[in-house]
N, C-alpha and C positions, 0 to 999 in steps of 0.2 A: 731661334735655332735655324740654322741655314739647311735647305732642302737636300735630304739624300739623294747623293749620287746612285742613279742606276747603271749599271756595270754593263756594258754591252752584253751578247752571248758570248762563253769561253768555247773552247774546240768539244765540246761536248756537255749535256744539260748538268750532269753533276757540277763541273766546274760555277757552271752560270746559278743555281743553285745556294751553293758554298759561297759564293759571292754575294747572293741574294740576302743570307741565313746572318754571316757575322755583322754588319753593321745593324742590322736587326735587333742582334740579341744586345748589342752594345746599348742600343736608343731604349729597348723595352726588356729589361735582366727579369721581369717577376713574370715574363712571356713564359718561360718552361714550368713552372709550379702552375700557372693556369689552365697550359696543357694537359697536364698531366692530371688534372681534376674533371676537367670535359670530358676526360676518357674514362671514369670513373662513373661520372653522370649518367656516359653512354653507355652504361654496364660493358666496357671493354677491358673485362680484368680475369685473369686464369687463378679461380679460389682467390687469393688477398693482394695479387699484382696485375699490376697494369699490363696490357699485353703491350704497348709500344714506347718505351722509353728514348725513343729518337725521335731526330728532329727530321730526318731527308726520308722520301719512300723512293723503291727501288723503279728505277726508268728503265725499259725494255725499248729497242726499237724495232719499226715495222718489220724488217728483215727477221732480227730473231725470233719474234713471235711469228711467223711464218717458218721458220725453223722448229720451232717448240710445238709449231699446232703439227705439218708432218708427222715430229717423231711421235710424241705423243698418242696421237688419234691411232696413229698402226699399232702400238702398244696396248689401246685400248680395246680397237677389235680383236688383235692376237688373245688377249684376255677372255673375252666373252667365247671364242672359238674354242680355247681350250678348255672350257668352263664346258662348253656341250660337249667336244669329242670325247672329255674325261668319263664324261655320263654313260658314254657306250663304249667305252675301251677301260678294262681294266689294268691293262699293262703300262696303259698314261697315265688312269687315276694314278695310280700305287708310288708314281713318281713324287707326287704331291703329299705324298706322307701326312696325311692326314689322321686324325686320334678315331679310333671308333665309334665314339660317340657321335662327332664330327661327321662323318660319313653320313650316318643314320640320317642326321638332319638334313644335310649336303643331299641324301637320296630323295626326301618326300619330294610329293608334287610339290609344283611351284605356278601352276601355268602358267599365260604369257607373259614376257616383258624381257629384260636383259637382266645376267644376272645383279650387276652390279649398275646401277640409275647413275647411281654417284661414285666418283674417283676420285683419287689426287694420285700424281707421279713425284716421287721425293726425287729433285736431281739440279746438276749443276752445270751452271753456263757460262763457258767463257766464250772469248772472241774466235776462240778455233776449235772449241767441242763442246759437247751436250751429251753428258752420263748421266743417267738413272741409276737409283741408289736402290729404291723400292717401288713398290706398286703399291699404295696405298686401295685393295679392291672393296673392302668392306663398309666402314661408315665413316668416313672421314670428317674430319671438323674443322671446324673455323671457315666456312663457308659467309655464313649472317657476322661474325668478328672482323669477316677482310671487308667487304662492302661499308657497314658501318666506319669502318677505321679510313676508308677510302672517300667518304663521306666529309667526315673530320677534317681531312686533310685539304678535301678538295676548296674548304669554308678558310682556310688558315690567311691571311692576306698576303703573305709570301709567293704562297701557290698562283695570288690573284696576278700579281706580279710578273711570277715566271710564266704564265698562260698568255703574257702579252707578246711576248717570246716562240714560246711554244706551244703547239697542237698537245694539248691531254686528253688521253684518252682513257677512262676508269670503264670496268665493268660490272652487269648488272646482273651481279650472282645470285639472287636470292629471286628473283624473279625467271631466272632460268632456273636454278633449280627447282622451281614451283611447277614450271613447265614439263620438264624432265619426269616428276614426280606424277603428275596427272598422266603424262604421255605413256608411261609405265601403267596406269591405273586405267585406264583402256587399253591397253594391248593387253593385260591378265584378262580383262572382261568387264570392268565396272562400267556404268551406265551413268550414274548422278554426276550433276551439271554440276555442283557444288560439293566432292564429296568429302563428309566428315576427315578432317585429316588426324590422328594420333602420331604427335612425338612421344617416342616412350625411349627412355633411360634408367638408371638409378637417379636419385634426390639427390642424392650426396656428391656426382660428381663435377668438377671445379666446372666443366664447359654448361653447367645447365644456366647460364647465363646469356649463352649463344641460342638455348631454344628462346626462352622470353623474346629476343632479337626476331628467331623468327617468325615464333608466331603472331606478332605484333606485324611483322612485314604480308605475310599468307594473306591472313585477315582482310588486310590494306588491298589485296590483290581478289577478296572476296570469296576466300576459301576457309572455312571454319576450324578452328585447330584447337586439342586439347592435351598439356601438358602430364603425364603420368609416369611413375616407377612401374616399372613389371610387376610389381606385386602387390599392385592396385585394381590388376585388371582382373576382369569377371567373362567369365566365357557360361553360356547359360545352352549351350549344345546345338546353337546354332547360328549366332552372333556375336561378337566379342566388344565388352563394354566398358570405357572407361570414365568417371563421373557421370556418369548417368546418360552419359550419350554413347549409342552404335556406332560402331567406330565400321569407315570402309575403305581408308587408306592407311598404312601403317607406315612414317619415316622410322625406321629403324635406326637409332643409336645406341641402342644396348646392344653390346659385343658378342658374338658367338661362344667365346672362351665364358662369357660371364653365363650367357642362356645355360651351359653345360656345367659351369660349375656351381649356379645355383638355380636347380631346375624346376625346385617348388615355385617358387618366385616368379618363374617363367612360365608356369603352365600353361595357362591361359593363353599367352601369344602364341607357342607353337603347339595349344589345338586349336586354335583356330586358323593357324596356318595349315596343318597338317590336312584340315578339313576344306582349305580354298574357301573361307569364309569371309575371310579378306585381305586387299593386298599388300604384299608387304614388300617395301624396297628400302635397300639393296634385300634381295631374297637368299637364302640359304647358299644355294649355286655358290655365291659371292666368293665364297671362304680359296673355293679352288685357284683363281689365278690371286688373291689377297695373301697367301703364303708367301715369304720368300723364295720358296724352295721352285717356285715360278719360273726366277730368272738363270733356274737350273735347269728347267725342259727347256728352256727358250736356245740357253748356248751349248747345250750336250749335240756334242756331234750326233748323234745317234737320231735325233728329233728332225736332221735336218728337213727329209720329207715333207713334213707337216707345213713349209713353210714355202711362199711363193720368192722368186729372186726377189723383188723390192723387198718382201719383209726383211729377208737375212740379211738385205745390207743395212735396213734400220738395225736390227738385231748386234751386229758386226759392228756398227758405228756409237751404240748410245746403251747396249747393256753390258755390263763390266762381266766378265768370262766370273761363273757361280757356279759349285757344286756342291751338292749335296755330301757333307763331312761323314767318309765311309771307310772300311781299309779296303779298298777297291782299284782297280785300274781303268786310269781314264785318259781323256787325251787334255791336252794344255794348247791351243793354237795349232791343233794338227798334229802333233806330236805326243807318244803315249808316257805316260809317269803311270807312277804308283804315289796317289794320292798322296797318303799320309807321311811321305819319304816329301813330299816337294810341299806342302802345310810347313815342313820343320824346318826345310833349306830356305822358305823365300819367306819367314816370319815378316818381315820389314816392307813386305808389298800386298801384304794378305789382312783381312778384315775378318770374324769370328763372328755368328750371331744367330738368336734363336731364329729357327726359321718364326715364328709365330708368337710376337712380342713387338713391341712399342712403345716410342719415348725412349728409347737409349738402351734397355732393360736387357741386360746379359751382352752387353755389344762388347767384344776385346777388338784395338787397333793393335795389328802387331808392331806398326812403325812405335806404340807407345810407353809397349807391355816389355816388361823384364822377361827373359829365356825360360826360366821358371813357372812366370803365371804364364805365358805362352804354352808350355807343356800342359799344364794343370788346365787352361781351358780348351786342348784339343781334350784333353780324356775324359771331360765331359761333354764335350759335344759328339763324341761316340755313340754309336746305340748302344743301351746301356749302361752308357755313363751314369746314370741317376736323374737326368733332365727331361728326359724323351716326354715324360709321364705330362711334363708341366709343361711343356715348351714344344711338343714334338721334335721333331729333327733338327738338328744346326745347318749352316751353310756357311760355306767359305767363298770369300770375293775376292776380287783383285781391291788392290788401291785404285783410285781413283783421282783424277787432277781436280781439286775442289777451287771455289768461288771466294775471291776474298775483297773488301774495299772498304775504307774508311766514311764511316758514319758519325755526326755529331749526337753523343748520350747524354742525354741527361742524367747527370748523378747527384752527389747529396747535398740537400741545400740550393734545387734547382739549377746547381752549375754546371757547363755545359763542357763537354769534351770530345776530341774525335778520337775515334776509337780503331784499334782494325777489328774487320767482323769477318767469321763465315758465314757466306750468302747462297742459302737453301733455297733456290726457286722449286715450289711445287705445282705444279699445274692441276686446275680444277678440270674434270672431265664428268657432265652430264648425257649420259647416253651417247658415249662416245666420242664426242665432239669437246673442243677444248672450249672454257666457259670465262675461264679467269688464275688466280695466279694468289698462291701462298707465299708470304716469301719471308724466310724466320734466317736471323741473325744469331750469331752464337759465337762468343770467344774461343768457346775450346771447339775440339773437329766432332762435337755431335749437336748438329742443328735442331734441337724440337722445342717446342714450349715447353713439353713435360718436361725435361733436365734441365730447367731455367733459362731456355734462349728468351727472346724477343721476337716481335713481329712486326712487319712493315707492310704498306699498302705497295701496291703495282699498276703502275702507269703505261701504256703505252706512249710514249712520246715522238713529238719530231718538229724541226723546226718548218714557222708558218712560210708560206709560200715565198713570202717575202724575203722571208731571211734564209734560207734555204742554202747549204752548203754540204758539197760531199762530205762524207763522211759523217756528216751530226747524226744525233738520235742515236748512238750506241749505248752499248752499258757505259 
């Protein structure tokens, strides 16, 4: 067999890539079924699927992550900002619509740290803008999923290939969040060089495959870690115990919706939260900038105070005009409507959803919805409507210019196709600071694992000195 031709670089690393990828799969066809079992190996699977059915990970370059760490990082201290002023201003809390119960918790101490260690920003990148979707402030996932899958990828011979090419550059999330997580655990007060860490979850949920991931990683890093459900834990009124070990760091991945709706289960973590027994991040605070109803203080004329010129122009550039679904009057761009008269006129540029929900769950696109279920989902996003109780308050967005680009899938029987995808960049934020990069594919317009997207690793890339030409390194 005569030796494969390598393809020069095309005008950009996708091309060179897709060039790399097809005469590949041609020489080695049983390459995608093999993949797709290493991923498997590597516990890289959401419940019974694989989380990466593609063959390409998504390339950023240096410019746009320097665009994405800006927007982002302001976004992240706006968050933690408004997390404290809400705590001494009731008329800002109130904006955040929060459940009663929620507050309660939202109110105990917390001492030190931020409220939210860990973040993701859900949002989209093209070559001429960068919108946020959501603020992911509470306990985000797929942290130890993107790293390992970045891993995989980095091992694939293709990669070895295109690195001859190109500068890759992956990151090291599970070690920064280790970082993050500790840095949190002295600023509240902790003292131990080693301290006990607790992931605590339910059993039952599909991502308890990403703690194994990490505890196996902590460990590696010399930090002791012990996996538990809430309602395993043992609070003895002065310590909180999980497997027989004191636990004095808490990673929280069990939900505040979940603490509050099954509070037996919970006891134990928040008394020993309640009591500053030990620390827990992301801490309570969290919930306040983790609402949607977030990216409605941010753009309500009325907030604008709160905010320095550079914030508003991040504000202004990267979060899509949100408000809180009321029959009220408000302004749209400077100019006043009455809310629910302009929800019915601009159905086709307007987005519906709980403030306080995940994974797709209660989302209407109006560009998608019949006039009909449009009506029927404003009158439940009303106060009132019958959802508030479940979901707290709705919020209404603009449309948004979303990410798209064809990716090689693997489908059935290992055969390979290119697909178009929506391409969800979510940015990892450990105490503020941009960390690394989610980035989930999805056929229809709602990006998440949970509604059956896909996930893909993120590179920094850009060509080696050598080969170096304007323009390379874009998406």
């Amino acid at each position: 067999m005569n030796a494969r031709r390598i393809p020069s670089p095309g005008p950009d690393p996708v091309e060179y890539w897709n060039d790399l990828l097809r005469p590949m799969l041609e020489e080695s066809p049983g390459f995608p079924n093999k993949f797709l079992k290493e991923l498997k190996e590597a516990k890289l699977t959401f419940g019974n699927r694989v989380h990466c059915p593609f063959l390409r990970p998504f390339f950023l370059s240096p410019e746009a992550e320097a665009r994405v760490r800006h927007a982002t990082e302001t976004l992240a201290r706006l968050g933690e900002r408004m997390a404290s002023l809400a705590m001494d201003d009731k008329t800002l809390f109130s904006q955040f619509h929060l459940r009663s119960e929620e507050e309660r918790l939202v109110r105990l101490p917390a001492g030190g740290g931020p409220a939210s260690t860990a973040s993701r920003v859900d949002a989209f990148l093209l070559p001429d803008s960068l919108k946020f979707t959501e603020y992911n402030g509470e306990s985000p996932a797929g942290a130890g999923y993107t790293e390992a899958l970045s891993e995989l990828f980095r091992e694939l011979p293709i990669m070895k290939e295109f690195a001859k090419k190109f500068e890759v550059h992956n990151y090291p999330l599970s070690a920064r969040l280790l970082d993050a997580l500790v840095g949190t655990y002295r600023d509240w007060g902790g003292t131990s060089q080693q301290p006990q860490m607790l992931i605590v979850d339910w059993k039952e949920v599909p991502t308890w495959s990403e703690f194994e991931i990490l505890k196996q990683r902590f460990e590696a890093l010399r930090v002791p870690v012990v996996l538990s459900d809430p309602g395993e834990l043992e609070w003895d009124g002065k310590s909180l115990w999980a497997k027989g070990k004191k636990i004095d760091l808490v990673y929280r991945r069990v939900l505040i919706n979940d603490i509050v709706a099954r509070p037996t289960e919970c006891a134990a973590l928040v008394k020993a939260y309640e009591a500053q027994a030990v620390c827990v991040a992301n801490n309570f605070r969290c919930k306040i900038p983790h609402v949607k109803a977030f990216f409605a203080v941010l753009t309500d004329e009325k907030n604008r105070k709160l905010f320095t010129p550079e914030e508003l122009d991040v504000i202004e550039q990267h979060v899509p005009w949100t408000r809180v679904v009321e029959d009220v009057e408000t302004d749209h761009r400077g100019k006043p409507i009455a809310l629910l008269d302009y929800i019915r006129k601009n159905q086709k540029d307007l987005v519906l959803k709980p403030s306080d929900e995940y994974g797709g769950t209660g989302v209407t696109l109006g560009w998608e919805a019949e006039a009909k279920h449009w009506e029927k989902s404003i009158q439940q996003a009303l106060p009132g409507g019958g959802s508030a109780k479940e979901h707290g308050c709705w919020i209404v967005q603009e449309k948004i210019a979303m990410s798209r680009g064809e990716f090689p899938y693997i489908g059935a029987n290992g055969k390979v196709e290119f697909r178009d995808m929506l391409v969800d960049l979510a940015p990892y934020m450990f105490r503020r600071k941009l960390a690394g990069f989610l980035t989930r594919l999805s056929a229809s317009s709602l990006a998440n694992v949970t509604s059956g997207g896909g996930q893909i690793p993120g590179f920094r890339v850009e060509p080696k000195r050598a080969e170096k030409v304007a323009g390379q390194g874009n998406l």
